[in-house]
C-alpha positions in Angstrom: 0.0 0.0 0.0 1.2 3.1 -1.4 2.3 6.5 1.4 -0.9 8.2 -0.2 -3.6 5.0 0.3 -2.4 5.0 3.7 -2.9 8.6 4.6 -6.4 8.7 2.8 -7.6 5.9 4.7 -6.5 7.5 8.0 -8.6 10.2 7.3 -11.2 8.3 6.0 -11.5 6.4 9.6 -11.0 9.6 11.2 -13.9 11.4 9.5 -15.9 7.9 10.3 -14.6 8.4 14.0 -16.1 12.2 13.8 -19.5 10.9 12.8 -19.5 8.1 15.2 -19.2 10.8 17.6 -22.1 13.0 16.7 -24.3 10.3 16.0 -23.4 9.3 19.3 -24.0 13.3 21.0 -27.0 13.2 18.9 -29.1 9.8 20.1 -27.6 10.8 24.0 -29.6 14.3 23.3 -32.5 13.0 21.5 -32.9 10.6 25.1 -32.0 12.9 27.0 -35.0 15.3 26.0 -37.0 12.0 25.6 -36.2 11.6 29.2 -37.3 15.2 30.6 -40.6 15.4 28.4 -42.0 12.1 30.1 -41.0 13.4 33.7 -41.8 16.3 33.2 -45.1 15.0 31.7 -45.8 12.6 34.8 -44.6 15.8 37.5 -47.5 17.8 35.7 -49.9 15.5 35.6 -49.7 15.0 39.8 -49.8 18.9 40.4 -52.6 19.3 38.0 -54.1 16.5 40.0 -53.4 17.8 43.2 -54.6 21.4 42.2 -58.5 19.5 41.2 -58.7 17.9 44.2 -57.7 21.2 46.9 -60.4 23.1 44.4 -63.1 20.4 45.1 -62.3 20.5 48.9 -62.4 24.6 48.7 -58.6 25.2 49.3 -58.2 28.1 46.5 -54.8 29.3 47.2 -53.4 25.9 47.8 -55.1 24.8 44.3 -53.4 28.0 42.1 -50.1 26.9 43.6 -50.1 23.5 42.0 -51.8 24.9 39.0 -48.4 27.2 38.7 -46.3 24.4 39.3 -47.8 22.8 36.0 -47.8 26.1 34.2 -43.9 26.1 34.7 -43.8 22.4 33.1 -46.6 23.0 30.5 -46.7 26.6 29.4 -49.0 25.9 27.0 -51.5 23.3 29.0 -54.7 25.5 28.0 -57.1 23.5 30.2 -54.5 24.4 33.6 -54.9 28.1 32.3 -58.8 27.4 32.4 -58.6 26.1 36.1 -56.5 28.4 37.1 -59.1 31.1 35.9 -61.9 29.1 37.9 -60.3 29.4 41.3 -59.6 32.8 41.0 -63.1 33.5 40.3 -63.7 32.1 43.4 -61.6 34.0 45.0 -63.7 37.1 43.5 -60.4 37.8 41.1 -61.8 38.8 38.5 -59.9 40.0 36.5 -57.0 37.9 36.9 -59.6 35.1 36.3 -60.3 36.3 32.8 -56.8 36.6 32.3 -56.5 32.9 32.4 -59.2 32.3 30.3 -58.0 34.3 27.7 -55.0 32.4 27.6 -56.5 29.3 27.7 -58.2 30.6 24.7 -55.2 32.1 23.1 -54.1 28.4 23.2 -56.9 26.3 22.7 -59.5 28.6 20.2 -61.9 25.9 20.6 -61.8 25.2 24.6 -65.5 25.4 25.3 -65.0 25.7 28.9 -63.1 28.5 28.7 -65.4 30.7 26.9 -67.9 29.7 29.5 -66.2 30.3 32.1 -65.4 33.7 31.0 -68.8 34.7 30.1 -69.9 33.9 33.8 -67.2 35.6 35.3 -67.8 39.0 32.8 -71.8 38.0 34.0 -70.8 38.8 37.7 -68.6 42.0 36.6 -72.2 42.9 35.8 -70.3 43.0 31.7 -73.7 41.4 30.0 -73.7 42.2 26.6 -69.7 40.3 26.8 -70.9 37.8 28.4 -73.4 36.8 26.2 -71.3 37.0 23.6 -68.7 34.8 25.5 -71.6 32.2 26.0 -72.6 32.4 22.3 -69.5 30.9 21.5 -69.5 28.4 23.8 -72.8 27.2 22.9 -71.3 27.4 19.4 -68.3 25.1 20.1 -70.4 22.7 22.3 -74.0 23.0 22.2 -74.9 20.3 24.9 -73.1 22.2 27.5 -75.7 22.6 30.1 -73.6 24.7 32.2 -73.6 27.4 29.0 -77.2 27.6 28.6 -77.8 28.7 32.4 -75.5 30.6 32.4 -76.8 32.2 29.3 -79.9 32.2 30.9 -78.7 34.2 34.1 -77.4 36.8 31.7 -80.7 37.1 30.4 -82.5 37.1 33.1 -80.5 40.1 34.7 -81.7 42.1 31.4 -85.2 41.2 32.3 -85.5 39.1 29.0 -87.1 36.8 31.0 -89.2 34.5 28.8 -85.4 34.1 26.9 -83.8 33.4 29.8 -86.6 30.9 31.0 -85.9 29.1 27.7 -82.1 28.8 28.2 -82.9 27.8 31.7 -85.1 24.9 29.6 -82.3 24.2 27.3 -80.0 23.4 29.9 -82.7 21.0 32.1 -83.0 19.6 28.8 -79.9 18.4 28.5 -79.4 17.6 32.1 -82.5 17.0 34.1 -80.5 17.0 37.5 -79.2 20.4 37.0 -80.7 21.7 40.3 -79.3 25.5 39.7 -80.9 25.7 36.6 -84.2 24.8 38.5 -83.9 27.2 41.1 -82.9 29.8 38.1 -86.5 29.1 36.0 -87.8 29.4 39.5 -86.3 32.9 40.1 -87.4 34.2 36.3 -91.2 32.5 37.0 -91.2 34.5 40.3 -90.4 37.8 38.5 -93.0 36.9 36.1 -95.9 36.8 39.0 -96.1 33.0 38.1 -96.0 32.0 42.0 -96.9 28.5 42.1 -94.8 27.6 39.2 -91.7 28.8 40.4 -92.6 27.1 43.8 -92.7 23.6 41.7 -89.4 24.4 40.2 -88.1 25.5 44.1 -89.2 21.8 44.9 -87.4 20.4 42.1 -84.8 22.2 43.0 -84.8 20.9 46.7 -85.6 17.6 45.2 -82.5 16.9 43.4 -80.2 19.2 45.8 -81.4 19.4 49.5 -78.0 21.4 50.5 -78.9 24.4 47.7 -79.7 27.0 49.9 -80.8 29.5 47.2 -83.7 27.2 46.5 -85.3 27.1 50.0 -84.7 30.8 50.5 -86.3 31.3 47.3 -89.2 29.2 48.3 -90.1 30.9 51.3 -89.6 34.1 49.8 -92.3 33.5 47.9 -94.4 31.4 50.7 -94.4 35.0 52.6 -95.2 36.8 50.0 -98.4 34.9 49.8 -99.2 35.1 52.9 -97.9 32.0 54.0 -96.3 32.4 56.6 -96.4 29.1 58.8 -94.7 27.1 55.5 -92.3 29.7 54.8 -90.6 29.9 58.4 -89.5 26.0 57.8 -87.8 27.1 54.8 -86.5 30.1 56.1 -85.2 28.3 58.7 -83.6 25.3 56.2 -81.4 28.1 54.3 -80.4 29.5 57.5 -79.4 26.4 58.7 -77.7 25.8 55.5 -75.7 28.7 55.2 -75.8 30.7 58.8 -73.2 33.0 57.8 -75.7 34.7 55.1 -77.0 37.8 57.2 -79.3 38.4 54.3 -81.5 34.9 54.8 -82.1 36.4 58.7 -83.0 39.6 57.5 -85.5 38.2 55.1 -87.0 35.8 57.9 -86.8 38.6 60.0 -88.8 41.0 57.3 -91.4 38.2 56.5 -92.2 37.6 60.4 -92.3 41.9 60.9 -94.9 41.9 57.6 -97.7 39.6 59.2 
């Protein structure tokens, strides 16, 4: 073998060597990001987890804590944006609440609950024609929402388009018979409407499916009194006191009802 074979196979071997070696940088990279994305996908999943279940038990700040531990993994997790925005509605933070939804939406164009969530939260700014429009859309992207249609419905309602807001109200029994705040919310619009003993039927529904809603059995009695009523109504007075005794508004109202007769 000839000086100049020699030296071209060298080189050949050492370019060989070189790509050995990048092949070898490349596959230890490729796993090492591998690696990160599935524990970094397992860490999220237990915060986001974690942050459901301290929302269920009413633990708010504990709940936006895990959420933000997620958001660090998963930046772009829209439906962790869209929980986040629930507990701080909670909270009554507004809007930082809607700040989440909007990324969520930013993310996700087509996350239902997110548009939903924002309408209700622009619904409690007292922001109605925003909210509807919110809700719109989230009828729009998923029309068998139940939660949508009340809340639709309580927009309504607040603009006294009350036979619209009873339908919505409708739609959303409709689609879930069991809804028990849609109930109470038909109930509410009937009542405005001078339709007493209807809205007491929906009250009992209400009640029916959900004996711990206190709106329903302050409702009730509300209406009780204002017929005249007053030995039913005092029971149900008394439930939704029971129910929720820090509410210095359902004493007030007993109190009112007892002072009338």
């Amino acid at each position: 073998m000839t000086l100049d074979k020699r030296l071209d196979l060298e080189r050949e071997f050492e370019e060989l060597a070189e790509i050995e070696i990048k092949i070898k940088q490349t596959i230890t990279r490729r796993l090492q990001n591998l690696f990160l994305l599935v524990i970094g996908k397992g860490e999220a999943t237990t915060w986001f987890n974690k942050g459901l279940a301290l929302y269920k038990q009413g633990k708010l700040e504990e709940a936006i804590r895990n959420y933000d531990k997620v958001i660090e993994l998963k930046p772009k997790h829209a439906t962790v944006w869209n929980n986040k925005g629930l507990a701080l509605n909670d909270l009554g933070r507004y809007e930082e609440a809607i700040k989440c939804y909007d990324k969520a939406i930013e993310l996700d164009p087509k996350h239902a609950n997110a548009w939903c969530n924002k309408g209700a939260t622009l619904y409690k700014q007292g922001k109605l024609e925003e909210a509807i429009q919110n809700l719109d859309r989230a009828i729009e992207l998923n029309p068998k929402d139940p939660n949508a249609w009340n809340n639709k419905g309580l927009a309504l309602d607040k603009q006294e388009k009350l036979e619209e807001a009873i339908q919505h109200y409708d739609k959303a029994i409709e689609l879930d018979p069991e809804y028990a705040k849609a109930w109470n919310n038909k109930g509410t619009a009937l009542d405005k409407q001078e339709k007493s003993e209807e809205a007491i039927k929906c009250y009992d529904k209400a009640i029916e499916i959900d004996p711990t809603l206190s709106n329903a059995w302050i409702n009730k009695a509300e209406v009780l009194a204002d017929q005249g009523k007053l030995e039913e109504a005092i029971p149900n007075f008394d439930r939704a006191i029971e129910l929720n005794p820090s509410n210095e508004l359902y004493r007030q109202s007993k109190r009112e009802a007892q002072e009338s007769l």
